[in-house]
N, C-alpha and C positions, 0 to 999 in steps of 0.2 A: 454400194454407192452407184449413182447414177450418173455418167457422163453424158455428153451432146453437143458435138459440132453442130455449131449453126451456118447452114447454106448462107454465102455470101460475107459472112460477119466471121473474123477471128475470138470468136469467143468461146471459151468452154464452161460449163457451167456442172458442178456439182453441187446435190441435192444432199440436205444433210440433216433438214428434220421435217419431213414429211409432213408431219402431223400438224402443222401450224396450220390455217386456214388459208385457203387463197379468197380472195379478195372477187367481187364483181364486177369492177369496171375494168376497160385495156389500157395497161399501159405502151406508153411511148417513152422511148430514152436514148438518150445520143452517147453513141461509146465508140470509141476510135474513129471513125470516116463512116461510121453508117449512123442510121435511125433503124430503129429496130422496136417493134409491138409485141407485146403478152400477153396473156391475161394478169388479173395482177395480184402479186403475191408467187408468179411461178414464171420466174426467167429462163429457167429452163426449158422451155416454148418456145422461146423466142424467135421471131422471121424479122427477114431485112425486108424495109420499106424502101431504102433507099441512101444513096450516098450523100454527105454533108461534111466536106471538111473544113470547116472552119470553128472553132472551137466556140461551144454555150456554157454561158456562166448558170442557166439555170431554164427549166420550161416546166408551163403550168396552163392548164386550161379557166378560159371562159366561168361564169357560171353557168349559162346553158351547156358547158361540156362540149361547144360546138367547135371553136376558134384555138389554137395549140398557139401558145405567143411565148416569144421566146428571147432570153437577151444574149445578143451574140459579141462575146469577147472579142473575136479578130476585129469584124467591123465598128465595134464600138456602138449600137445599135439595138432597137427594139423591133422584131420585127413577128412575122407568124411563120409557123412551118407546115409544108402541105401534111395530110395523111399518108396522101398516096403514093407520093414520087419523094420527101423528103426534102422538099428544095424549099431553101429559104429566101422569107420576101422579108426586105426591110421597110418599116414604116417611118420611124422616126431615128435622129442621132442622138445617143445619149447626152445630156449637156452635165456642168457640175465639175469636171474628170473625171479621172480613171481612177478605179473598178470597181463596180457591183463584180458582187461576191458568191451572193445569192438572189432569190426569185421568188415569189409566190403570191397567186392571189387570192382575196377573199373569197369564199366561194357563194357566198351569199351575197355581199354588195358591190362585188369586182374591183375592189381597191385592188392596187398594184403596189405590193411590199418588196421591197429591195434590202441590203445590204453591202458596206465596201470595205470590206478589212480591217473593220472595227464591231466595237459593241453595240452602235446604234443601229436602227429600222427607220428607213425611210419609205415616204407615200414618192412612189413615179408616176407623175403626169403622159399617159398613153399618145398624148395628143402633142406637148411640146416636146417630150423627153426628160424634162426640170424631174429633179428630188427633193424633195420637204424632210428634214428631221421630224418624226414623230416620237422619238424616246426611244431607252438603252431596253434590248431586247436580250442582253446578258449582261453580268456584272462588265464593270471601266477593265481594261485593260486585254479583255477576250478579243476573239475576232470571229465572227461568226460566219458557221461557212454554209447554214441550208436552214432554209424555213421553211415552213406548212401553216396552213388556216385551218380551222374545220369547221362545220356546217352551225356551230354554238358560237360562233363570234370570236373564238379563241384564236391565239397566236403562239405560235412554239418554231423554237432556235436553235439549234445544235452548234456549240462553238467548245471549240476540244475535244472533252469527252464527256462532257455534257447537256443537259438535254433544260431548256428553260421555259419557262410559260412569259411572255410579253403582257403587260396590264398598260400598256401605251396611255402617255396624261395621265392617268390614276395613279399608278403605285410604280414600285422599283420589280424588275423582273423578277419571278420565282424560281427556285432551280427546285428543279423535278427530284434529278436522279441521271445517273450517267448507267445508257447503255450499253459499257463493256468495251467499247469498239473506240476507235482514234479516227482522226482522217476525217469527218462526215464530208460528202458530196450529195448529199442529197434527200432531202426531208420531204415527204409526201404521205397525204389523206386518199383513202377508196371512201369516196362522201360513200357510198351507196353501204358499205360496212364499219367505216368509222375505225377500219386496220389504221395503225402508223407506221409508213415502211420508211428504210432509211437504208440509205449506201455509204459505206467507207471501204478506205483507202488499207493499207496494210499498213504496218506499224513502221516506221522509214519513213513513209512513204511514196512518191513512183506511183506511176498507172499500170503497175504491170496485173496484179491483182484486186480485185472489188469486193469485198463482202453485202450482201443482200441482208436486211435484219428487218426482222416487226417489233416494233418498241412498245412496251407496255408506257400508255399517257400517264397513268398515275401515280407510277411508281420508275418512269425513265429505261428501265429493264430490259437490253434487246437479247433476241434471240436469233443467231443465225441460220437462215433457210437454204444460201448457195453462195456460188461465188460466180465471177466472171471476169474476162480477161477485157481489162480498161477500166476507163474511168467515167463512171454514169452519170448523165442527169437527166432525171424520168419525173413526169406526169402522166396523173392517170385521167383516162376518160371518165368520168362519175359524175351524175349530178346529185344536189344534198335534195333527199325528202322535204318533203310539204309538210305531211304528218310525222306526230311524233311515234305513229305506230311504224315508221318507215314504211307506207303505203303512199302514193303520190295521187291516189284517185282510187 
């Protein structure tokens, strides 16, 4: 087993199945008072960018991969987070009330997907703050705590211990498959490998421990890669290919 304190961050991370692929974009992820970067797919790397204490319901990049936008729970607010120092700029105030849940955006046409402790998925306007109902993103009575997009138009929900595919206006949401794990905090795509990684909570729950997992999309199946001290929510830097060779030029 591999351990590793991380300079500046109370985190410990054990490594527990190697073998899984790490991913090509960096991730970014806010866990106790810090923002912290990795490559992605391997938190055990991890360095501190910088301190942040105020608690994020969820953070997800851009489609150019460029803009880290993030919705910040204390201030009730959309705002962006630097790379470099971690410090967050609010842009607009969330309207509607209180609470998105979760976060993520398209990464092909920059919609901005939300959720608030329920089963439905809303579109958030970047500009006013407003949320639109766009359809139940898991079965009525869930409450969904992490979404991700990927580079095919698809939408997926983690609510429980379930994993669901969103068909938004078309149809009623699909349930995949449950990846093993309880708690989800957080659902993200490496556009550049089309990984699904995902963080939960321990069975209780508490922030005291985090599981790190890569979720098979097809069949919901995770596997876990590490653990870490807190409770995360990460985006990765990736942009989706042009081609379908995954060549961009």
């Amino acid at each position: 087993m591999f351990v590793r304190s991380m300079l500046a961050c109370a985190c410990v991370f054990a490594l527990t199945a190697p073998t899984v692929a790490v991913g090509a974009g960096l991730a970014f992820a806010k866990v106790s008072t810090q923002v912290v970067s990795f490559p992605a797919g391997d938190p055990s790397s991890a360095i501190s960018v910088g301190t942040l204490t105020d608690t994020l319901s969820g953070m997800d990049f851009d489609p150019a991969a460029q803009v880290l936008w993030a919705i910040n729970f204390t201030g009730q607010t959309l705002g962006t987070v630097n790379q470099s120092t971690a410090a967050y700029t609010p842009t607009v105030a969330l309207q509607g009330g209180c609470c998105i849940t979760a976060f993520t955006i398209d990464p092909v046409d920059g919609t901005f997907y939300v959720s608030k402790t329920d089963a439905l998925i809303y579109s958030l306007d970047q500009v006013s703050g407003q949320t639109t109902v766009r359809g139940y993103g898991a079965l009525a009575g869930d409450v969904i705590s992490a979404l991700a997009a990927d580079c095919s138009g698809h939408l997926f929900a983690l609510a429980g211990t379930n994993l669901y595919q969103a068909h938004l206006g078309v149809d009623n949401p699909a349930l995949i498959g449950s990846p093993g794990f309880a708690g989800p905090t957080n659902l993200e795509f490496d556009n550049q490998t089309g990984i699904l990684y995902a963080w939960f909570l321990p069975t209780g729950g508490g922030n005291t421990t985090s599981t790190h997992v890569v979720i098979d999309v097809a069949t919901g199946h995770g596997t876990a890669t590490a653990q870490g001290d807190g409770r995360y929510r990460m985006a990765i830097r990736s942009e989706c290919s042009i081609f379908a060779n995954g060549f961009d030029a």
